[in-house]
Every structure is written in structure tokens, then in C-alpha cells.
C-alpha positions as CSV (number, residue, x, y, z in Angstrom):
1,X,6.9,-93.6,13.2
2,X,7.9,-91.7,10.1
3,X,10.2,-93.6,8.0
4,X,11.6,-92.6,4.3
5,X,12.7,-95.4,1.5
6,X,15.0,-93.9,-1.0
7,X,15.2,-96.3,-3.8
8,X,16.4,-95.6,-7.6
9,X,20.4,-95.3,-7.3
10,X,23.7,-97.4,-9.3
11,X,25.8,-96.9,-11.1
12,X,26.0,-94.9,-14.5
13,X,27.9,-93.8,-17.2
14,X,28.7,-90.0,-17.6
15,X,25.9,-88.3,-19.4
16,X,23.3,-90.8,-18.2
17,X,19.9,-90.3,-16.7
18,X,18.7,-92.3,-12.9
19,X,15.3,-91.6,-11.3
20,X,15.5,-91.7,-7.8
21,X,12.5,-92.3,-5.2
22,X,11.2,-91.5,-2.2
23,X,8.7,-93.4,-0.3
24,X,7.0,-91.9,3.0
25,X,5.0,-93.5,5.4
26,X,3.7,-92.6,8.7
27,X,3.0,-89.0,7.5
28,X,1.0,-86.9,5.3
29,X,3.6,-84.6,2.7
30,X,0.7,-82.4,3.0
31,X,2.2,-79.2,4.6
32,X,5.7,-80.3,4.9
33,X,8.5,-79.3,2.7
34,X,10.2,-82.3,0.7
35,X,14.0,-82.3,-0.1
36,X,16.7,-83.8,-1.5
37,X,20.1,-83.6,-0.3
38,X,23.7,-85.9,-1.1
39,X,26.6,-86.3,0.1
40,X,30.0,-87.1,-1.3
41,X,33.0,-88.3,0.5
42,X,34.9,-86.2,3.0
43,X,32.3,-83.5,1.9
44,X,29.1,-82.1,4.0
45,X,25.7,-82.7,3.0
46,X,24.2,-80.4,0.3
47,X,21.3,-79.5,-0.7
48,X,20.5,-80.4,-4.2
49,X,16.3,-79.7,-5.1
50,X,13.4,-79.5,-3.1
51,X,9.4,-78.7,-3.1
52,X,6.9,-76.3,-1.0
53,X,3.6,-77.9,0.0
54,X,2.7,-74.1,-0.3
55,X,4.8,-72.7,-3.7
56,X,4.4,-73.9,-7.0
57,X,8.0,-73.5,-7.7
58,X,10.7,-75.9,-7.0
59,X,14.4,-74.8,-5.8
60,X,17.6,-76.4,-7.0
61,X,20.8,-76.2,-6.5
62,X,23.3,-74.3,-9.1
63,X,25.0,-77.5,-10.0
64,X,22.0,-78.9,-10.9
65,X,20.3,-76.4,-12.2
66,X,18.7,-77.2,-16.1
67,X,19.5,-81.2,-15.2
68,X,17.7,-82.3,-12.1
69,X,13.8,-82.7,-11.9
70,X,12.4,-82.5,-8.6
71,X,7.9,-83.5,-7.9
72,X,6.4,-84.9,-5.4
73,X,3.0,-86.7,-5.1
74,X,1.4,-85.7,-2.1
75,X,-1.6,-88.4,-2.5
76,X,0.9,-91.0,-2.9
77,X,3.2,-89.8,-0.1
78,X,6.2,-90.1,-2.9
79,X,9.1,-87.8,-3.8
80,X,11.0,-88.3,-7.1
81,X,14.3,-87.1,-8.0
82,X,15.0,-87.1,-11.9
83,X,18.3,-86.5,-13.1
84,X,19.9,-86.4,-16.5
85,X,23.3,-85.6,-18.1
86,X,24.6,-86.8,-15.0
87,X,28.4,-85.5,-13.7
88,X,31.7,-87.7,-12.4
89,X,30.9,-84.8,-9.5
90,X,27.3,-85.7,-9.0
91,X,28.4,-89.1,-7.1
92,X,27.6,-89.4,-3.2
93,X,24.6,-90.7,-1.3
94,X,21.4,-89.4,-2.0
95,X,19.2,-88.6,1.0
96,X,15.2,-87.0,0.8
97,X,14.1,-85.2,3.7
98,X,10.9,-83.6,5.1
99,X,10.8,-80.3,7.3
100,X,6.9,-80.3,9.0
101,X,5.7,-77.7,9.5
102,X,7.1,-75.9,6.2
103,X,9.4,-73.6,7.2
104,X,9.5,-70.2,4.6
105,X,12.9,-69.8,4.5
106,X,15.7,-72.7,5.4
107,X,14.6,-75.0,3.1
108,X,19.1,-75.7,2.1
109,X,20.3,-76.4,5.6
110,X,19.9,-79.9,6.8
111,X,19.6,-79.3,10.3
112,X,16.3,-77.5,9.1
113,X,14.8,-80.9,8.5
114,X,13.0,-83.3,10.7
115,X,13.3,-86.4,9.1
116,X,15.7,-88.4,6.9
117,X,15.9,-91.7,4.7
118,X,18.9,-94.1,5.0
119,X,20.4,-92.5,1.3
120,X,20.9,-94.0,-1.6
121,X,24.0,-94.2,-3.6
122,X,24.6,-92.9,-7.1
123,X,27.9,-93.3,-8.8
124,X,28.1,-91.7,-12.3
125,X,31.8,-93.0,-13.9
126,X,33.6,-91.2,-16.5
């Protein structure tokens, strides 16, 4: 069974920093390609930063571009989500996600993903 622990969300002030966490077990991150997505209220999930097993490079989102820090540690089956000069807008429920077998393209659309953690919430107050 593949299960993913998000861990790392609260509450913070505007222009505040939160590390968020992923923990997988039950399946290498080796070959698989790791994302995060949220989701606000009465809004559909997004996707907000992500990592190829194969690519150097990491995608982001526009809104989070310059602010948001995506890695992942493939020996410790852990993906980290590092975000600073956080937004009012960047509140919803955090999610990370793995798609196995790495797809080369789809990497934003959640039904493109195999598995999912419960979320986490983040609140960032004004």
C-alpha cells in the first residue's frame, strides 16, 4: 500500500515562510514524478510545483514562481515544499502527489497522478 503524510502546514502571517513535507512509504520516488498541488475553497485543485525523477529542472506554477521551492529526496522517499513571502491567496489544502511511471508531459493535471496524501492546510492571514 502506498500511503503519503503531508505534514508542515498552520497558520501564518502575510509575508511569512512554512516548509511543508511529504513522507512516502510503500514506494520507491525513484522513477515517478512528485507533485504538489492545493486547493482553496469552492476552487479546483491546482497544480503548484513538482519534480522529474528524469529532469533536473523543477516546474512551478506562475503564482508561485520566484517564492516556492520544490526538492525531493529520493533515498529518503521525502518531498519538501518551501515557501516564502507567502499570499492571503496562497491559503487551501496542500496535497503532494506521485504519477509512476513518469509521464513526459501532464505533470499539472491531477487526474494524471496515481496517488495522493490526505492534504495539509495552510492559512496565510493578512
Amino acid at each position: 500500500q502506498v500511503l503519503l503524510v503531508e505534514s508542515g502546514g498552520g497558520l501564518v502571517q502575510a509575508g511569512g515562510s512554512l516548509r511543508l513535507s511529504c513522507a512516502v512509504s510503500g514506494r520507491t520516488l525513484i522513477g515517478c514524478y512528485m507533485g504538489w498541488f492545493r486547493q482553496a475553497p469552492g476552487k479546483e485543485r491546482e497544480f503548484v510545483a513538482g519534480l522529474s525523477s528524469i529532469r533536473t529542472t523543477t516546474d512551478n506554477a506562475d503564482s508561485v514562481k520566484g517564492r516556492f521551492t520544490v526538492s525531493r529526496d529520493n533515498a529518503k522517499s521525502t518531498l519538501s515544499l518551501q515557501m516564502a513571502r507567502l499570499k492571503p491567496e496562497d491559503t487551501a489544502i496542500y496535497y503532494c502527489a506521485m504519477q509512476c511511471p513518469e509521464s513526459l508531459v501532464y505533470h499539472t493535471s491531477p487526474s494524471r497522478y496515481d496517488f495522493w496524501g490526505q492534504g495539509t492546510q495552510v492559512t496565510v492571514a493578512s
